[in-house]
C-alpha positions as CSV (number, residue, x, y, z in Angstrom):
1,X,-5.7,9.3,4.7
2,X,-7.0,6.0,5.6
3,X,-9.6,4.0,3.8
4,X,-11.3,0.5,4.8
5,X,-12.9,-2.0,2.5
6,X,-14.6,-5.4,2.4
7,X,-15.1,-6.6,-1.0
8,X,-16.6,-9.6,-2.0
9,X,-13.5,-12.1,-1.3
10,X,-14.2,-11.2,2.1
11,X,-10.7,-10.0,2.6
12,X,-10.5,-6.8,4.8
13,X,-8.6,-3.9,2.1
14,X,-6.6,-0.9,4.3
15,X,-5.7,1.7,1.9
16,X,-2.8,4.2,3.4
17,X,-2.2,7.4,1.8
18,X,0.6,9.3,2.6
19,X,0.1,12.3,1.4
20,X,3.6,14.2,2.5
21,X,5.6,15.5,0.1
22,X,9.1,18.1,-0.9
23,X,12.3,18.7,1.1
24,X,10.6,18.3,4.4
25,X,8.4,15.0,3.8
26,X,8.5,12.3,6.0
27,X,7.2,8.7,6.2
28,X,4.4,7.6,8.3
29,X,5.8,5.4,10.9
30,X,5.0,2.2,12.6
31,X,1.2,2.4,11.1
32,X,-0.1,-0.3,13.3
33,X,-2.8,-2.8,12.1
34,X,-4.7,-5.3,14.4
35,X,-7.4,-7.1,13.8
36,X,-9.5,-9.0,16.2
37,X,-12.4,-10.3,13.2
38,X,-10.5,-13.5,12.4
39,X,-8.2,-11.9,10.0
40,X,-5.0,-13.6,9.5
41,X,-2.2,-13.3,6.9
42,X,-1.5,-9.7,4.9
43,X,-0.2,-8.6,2.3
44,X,0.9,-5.6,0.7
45,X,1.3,-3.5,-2.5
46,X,3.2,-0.2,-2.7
47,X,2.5,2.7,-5.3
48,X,5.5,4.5,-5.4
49,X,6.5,7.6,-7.5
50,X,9.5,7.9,-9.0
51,X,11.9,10.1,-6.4
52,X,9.0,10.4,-4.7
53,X,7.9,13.7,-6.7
54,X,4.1,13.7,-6.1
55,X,4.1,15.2,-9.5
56,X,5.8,12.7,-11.5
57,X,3.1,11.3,-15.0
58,X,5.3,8.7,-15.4
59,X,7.6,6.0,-14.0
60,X,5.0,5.2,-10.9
61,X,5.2,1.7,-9.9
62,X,2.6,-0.7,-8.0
63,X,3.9,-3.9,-6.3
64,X,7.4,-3.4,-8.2
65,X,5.2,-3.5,-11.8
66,X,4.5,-0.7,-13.9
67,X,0.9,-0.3,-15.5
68,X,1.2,-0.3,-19.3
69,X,-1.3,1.3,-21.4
70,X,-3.0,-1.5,-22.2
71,X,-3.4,-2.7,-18.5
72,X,-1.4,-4.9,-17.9
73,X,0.2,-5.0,-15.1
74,X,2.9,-7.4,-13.6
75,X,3.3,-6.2,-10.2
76,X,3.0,-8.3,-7.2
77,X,1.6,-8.5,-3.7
78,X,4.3,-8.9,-1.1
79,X,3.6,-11.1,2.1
80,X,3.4,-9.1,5.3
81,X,6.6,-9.9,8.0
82,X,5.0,-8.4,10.8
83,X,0.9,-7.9,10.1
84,X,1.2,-5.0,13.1
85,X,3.6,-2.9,11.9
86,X,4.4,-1.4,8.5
87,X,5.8,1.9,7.0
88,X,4.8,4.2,4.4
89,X,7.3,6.5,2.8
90,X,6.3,10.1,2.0
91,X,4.4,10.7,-1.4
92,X,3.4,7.1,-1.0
93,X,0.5,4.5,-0.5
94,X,-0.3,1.0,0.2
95,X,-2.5,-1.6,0.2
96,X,-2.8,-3.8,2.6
97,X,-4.9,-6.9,2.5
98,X,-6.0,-9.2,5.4
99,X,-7.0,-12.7,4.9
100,X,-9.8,-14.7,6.6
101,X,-8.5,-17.2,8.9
């Protein structure tokens, strides 16, 4: 599941759901991501589960930080090393955000 957004940073936002999950999972590979609208440097941020159990209510991470109850958040965005090519393990997602040039 793929979702694009333009918010009012004028970033482009490319959210990547990947929705596999159990014994035979597997990651979505080499996702690629070009951009021809002036778009420059990326970044991302992972939300992982914990084992990857789709199930899992706690112990989910975004950008390496866990959410705390009172939202905060210390999780971080992680430049991109190659802006046309990234990977998305099962029971997954990302964000990925392109900057203006």
């Amino acid at each position: 599941m793929t979702n694009l957004v333009i918010i009012g940073d004028k970033n482009l936002y490319l959210t990547i759901i990947n929705k596999e999950h159990g014994e035979s999972s597997r990651d979505a590979k080499n996702l690629i991501v070009e951009s021809d609208a002036g778009l420059g440097s990326g970044q991302n941020i992972f939300l992982f589960a914990p084992n990857n159990d789709a199930a899992a209510i706690s112990g989910e991470t975004l950008g390496g930080g866990t959410i705390q109850n009172d939202g905060s958040w210390d999780g971080k965005w992680t430049p991109l090393k190659n802006v046309s090519e990234i990977k998305i393990p099962a029971a997954s997602a990302a964000v990925v955000r392109l900057t203006n040039r």
